[in-house]
C-alpha positions as CSV (number, residue, x, y, z in Angstrom):
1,X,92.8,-52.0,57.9
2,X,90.4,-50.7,55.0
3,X,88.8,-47.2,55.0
4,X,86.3,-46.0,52.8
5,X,87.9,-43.4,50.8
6,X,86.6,-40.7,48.4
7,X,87.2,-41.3,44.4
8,X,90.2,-39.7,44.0
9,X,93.0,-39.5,40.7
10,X,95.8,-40.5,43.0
11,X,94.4,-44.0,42.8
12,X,93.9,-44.2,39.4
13,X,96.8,-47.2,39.0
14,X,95.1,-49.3,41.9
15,X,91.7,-48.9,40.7
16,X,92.7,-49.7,36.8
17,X,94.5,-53.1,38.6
18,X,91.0,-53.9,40.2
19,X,89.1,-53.2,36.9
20,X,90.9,-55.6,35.2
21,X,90.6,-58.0,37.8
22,X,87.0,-57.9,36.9
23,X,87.2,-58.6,33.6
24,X,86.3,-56.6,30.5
25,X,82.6,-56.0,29.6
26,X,81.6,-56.5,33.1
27,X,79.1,-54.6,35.8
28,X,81.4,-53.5,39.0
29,X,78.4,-52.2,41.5
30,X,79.1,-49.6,43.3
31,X,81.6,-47.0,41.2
32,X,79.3,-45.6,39.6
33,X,80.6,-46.7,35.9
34,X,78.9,-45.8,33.1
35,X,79.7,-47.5,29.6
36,X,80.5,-44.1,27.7
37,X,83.2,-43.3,30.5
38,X,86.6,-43.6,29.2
39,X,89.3,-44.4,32.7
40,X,92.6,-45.4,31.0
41,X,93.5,-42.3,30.3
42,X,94.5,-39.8,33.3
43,X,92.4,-37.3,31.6
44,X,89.3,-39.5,31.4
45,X,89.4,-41.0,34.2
46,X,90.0,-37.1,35.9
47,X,86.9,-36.7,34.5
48,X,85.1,-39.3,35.6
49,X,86.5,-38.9,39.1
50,X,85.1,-35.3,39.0
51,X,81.2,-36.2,38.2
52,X,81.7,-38.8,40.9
53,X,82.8,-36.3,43.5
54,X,79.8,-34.0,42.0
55,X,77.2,-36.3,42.0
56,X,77.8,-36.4,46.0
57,X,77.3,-32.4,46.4
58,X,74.0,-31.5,48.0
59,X,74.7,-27.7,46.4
60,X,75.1,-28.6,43.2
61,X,72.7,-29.6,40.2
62,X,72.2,-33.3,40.2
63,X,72.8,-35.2,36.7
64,X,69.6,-35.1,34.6
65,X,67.4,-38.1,35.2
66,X,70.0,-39.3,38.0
67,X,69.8,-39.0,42.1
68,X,72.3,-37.5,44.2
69,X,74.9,-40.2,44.9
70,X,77.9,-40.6,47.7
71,X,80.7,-43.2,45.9
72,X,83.7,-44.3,48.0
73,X,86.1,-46.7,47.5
74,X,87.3,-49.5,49.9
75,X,90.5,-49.2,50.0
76,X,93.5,-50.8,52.1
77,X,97.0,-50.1,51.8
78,X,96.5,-48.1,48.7
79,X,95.2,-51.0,46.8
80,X,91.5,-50.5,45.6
81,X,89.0,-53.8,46.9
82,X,85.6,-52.7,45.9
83,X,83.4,-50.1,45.5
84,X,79.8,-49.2,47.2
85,X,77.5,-46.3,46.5
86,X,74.7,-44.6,48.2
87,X,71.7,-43.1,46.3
88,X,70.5,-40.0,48.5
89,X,66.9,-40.0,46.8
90,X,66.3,-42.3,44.5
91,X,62.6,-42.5,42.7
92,X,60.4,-44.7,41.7
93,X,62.0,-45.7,38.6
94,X,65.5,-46.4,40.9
95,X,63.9,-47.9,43.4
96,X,62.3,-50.5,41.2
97,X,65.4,-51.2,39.3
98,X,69.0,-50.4,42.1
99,X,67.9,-49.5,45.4
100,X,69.8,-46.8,47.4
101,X,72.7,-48.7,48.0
102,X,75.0,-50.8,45.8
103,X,78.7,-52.5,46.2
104,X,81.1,-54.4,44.5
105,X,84.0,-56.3,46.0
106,X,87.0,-57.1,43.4
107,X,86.9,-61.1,43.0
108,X,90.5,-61.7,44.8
109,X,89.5,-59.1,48.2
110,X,85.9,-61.4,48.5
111,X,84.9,-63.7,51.3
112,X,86.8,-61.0,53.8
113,X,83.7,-59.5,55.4
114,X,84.6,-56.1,53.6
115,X,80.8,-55.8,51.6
116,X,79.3,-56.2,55.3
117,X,82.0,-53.6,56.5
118,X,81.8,-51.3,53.8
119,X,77.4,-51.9,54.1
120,X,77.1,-50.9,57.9
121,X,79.7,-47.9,57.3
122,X,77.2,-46.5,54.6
123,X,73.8,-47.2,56.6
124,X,75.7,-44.3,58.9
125,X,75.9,-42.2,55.9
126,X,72.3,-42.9,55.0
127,X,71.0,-41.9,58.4
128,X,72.9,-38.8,58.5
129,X,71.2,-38.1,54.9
130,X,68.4,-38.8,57.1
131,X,66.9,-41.7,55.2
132,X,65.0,-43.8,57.9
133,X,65.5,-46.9,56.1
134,X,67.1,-47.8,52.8
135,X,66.5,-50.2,49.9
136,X,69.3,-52.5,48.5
137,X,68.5,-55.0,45.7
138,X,70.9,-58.2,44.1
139,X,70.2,-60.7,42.4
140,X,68.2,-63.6,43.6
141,X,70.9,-65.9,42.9
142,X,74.0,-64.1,44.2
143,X,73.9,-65.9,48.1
144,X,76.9,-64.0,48.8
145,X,75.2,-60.6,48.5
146,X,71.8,-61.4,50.4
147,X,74.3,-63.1,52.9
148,X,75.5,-59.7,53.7
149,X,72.5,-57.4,53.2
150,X,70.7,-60.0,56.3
151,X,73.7,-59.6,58.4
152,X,73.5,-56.0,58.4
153,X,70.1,-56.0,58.8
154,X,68.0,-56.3,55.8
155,X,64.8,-57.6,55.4
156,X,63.4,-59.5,52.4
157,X,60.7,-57.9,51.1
158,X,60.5,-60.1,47.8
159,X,61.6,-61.0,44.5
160,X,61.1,-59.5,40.9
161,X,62.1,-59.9,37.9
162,X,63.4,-56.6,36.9
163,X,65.5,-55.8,33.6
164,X,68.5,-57.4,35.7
165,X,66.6,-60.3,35.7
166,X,65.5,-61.8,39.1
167,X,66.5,-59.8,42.0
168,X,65.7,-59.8,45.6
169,X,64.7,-56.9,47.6
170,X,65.6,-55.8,51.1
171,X,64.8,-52.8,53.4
172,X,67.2,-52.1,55.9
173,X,66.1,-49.7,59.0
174,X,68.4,-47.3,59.6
């Protein structure tokens, strides 16, 4: 049964196996990855683990220029499937360009209903956050993704072409 799961160094071996699994160079939505952040290493990827957890703190001092984020991991059987984060406050700039709510499911754990899962688990954690409804954006030519944003809900408000290229964009009520 998968749980969503805090980042955490414990799973730093299971979530290097999905990284590969992705391929080098290439966007995983939802961890929150940024191109200067170095996770081979136990060090680095301690670090990266730590702005993660930190970027989810409603006490704390959000990164310059960045919203408030809650990342967790799907995770079954101590084997890391995806990823899927949820941006508490995004402005306009975010809106435009990610939504509130991104996920990524490792190519060999796809076509198991674990992005719809992992989704309707989140739109909890957005209505406790007390967002009323939430944003989520993919691009206009990944069926899979709008697939799962309809069944939990969404609603297609459009497409635009963004610096990601075409995207379509959904509200979810919450």
């Amino acid at each position: 049964m998968p749980e969503l799961v805090a980042p955490t160094v414990r799973l730093h071996a299971a979530w290097l196996e999905a990284h590969r699994e992705w391929g080098p160079g290439l966007h995983e939505d939802g961890f929150g990855l940024r191109p200067s952040d170095e996770v081979d290493s136990p060090a680095g990827f301690a670090a990266w683990v730590a702005r993660l957890v930190d970027q989810s703190d409603p006490t704390g001092p959000p990164d310059a220029g960045r919203a408030r984020c809650t990342h967790r991991w799907i995770v079954e059987d101590d084997r890391v499937l995806g990823g899927i984060a949820l941006r508490h406050a995004p402005d306009d700039s975010l809106l435009r360009a990610a939504g509130h709510i991104g996920y990524g499911i490792r190519p060999s754990a796809r076509r198991r209903g674990l992005a719809t899962w992992a989704l309707g688990r989140m739109l909890d954690e957005a209505r406790g956050l007390g967002l009323d409804r939430v944003l989520i954006i993919c691009e206009a030519d990944n069926i899979a993704s709008a697939r799962t944003i309809e069944r939990c809900g969404g609603v297609l408000e459009g497409t635009q072409v963004t610096e990601l290229g075409a995207t379509r964009r959904y509200w979810i009520s919450t």
